[in-house]
C-alpha positions in Angstrom: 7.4 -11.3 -17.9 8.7 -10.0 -21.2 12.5 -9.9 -21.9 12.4 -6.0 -22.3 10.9 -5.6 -18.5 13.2 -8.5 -17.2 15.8 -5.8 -17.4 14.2 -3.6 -15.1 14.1 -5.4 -11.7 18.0 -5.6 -11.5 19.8 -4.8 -8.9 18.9 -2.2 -5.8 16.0 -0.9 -8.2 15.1 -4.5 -8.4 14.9 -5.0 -4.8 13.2 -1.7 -4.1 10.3 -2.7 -6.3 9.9 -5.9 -5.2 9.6 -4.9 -1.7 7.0 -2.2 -2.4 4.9 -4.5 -3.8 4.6 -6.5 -1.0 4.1 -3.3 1.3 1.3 -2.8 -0.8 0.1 -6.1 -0.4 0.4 -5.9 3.1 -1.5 -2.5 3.0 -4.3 -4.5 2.0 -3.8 -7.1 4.3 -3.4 -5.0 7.0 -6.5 -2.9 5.9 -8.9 -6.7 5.8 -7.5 -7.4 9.5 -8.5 -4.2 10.8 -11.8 -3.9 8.6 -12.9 -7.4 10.1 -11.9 -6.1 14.0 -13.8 -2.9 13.4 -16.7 -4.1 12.9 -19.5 -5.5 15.2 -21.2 -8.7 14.1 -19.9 -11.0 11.6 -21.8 -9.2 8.8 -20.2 -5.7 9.5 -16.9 -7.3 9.7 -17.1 -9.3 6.9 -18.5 -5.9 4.5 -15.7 -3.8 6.3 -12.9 -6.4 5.8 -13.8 -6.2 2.5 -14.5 -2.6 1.7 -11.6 -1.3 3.1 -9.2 -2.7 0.9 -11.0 -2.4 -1.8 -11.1 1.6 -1.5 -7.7 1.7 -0.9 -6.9 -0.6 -4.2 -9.4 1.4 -6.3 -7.0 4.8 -4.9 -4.5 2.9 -6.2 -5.6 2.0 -9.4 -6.8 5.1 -10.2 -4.4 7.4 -8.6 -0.9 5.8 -7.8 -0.4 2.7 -10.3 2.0 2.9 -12.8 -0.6 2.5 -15.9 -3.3 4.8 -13.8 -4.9 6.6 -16.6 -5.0 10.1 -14.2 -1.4 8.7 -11.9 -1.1 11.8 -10.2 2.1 14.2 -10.5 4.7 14.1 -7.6 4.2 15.1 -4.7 0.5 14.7 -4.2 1.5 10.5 -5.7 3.7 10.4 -2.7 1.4 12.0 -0.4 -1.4 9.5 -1.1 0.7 6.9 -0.5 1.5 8.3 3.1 -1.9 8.6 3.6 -2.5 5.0 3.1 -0.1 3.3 4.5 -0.2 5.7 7.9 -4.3 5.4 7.7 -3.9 1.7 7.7 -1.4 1.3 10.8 -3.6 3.8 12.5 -6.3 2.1 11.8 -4.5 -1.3 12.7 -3.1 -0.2 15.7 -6.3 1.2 17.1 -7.6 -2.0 16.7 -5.2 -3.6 18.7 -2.3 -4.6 16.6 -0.1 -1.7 17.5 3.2 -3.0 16.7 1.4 -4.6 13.0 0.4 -1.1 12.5 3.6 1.0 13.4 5.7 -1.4 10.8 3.4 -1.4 8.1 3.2 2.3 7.9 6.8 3.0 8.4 7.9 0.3 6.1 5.1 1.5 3.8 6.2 4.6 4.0 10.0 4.1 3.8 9.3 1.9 0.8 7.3 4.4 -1.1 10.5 7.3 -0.5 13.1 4.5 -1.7 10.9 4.4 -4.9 11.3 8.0 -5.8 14.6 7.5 -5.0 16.0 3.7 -6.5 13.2 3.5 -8.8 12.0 6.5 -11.1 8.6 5.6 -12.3 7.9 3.0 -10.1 
């Protein structure tokens, strides 16, 4: 990390950040788990546990990511976010892991809102 960002994960803005990463590591997480429940026979859960997050990284990357090259304006950023992180616990708790699922999206979510709010660009 460069001295001129080192300044930038101080304090609550910091925290925010940090935490929203891992939500969005957990989004991925959470989307492998309930790729490889979904689907029937180990090669269909292997290729789902491993398209799934990929799709939702690739959004990411493209739409959502700080250095996305088309990061889309707010509020359709923030939408897409929601739409991840609820897809994913829906997904997650249809699969069995209902309480997994109900906290990743509503952390997910609450984590992407504290962004806008903590952390402006973020």
């Amino acid at each position: 990390m460069s001295s001129d960002r080192a300044g930038e994960l101080r304090g609550i803005a910091g925290l925010v950040l940090t935490c929203r990463f891992l939500t969005e590591l957990a989004l991925l997480a959470g989307l492998a788990v309930a790729g490889a429940r979904l689907g029937d026979g180990v090669v269909l859960a292997v290729v789902d546990a491993v398209l799934l997050p990929l799709v939702a990284a690739a959004l990411w990357g493209l739409f959502i990511a700080p250095r996305a090259r088309r990061r889309l304006p707010e509020p359709a950023r923030f939408t897409v976010e929601f739409v991840l992180f609820a897809g994913a616990g829906l997904v997650l708790a249809l699969t069995g892991w209902v309480v997994a699922g109900s906290a990743l999206a509503v952390v997910g979510i609450g984590f992407a809102a504290l962004t806008r709010v903590y952390a402006e660009g973020g």
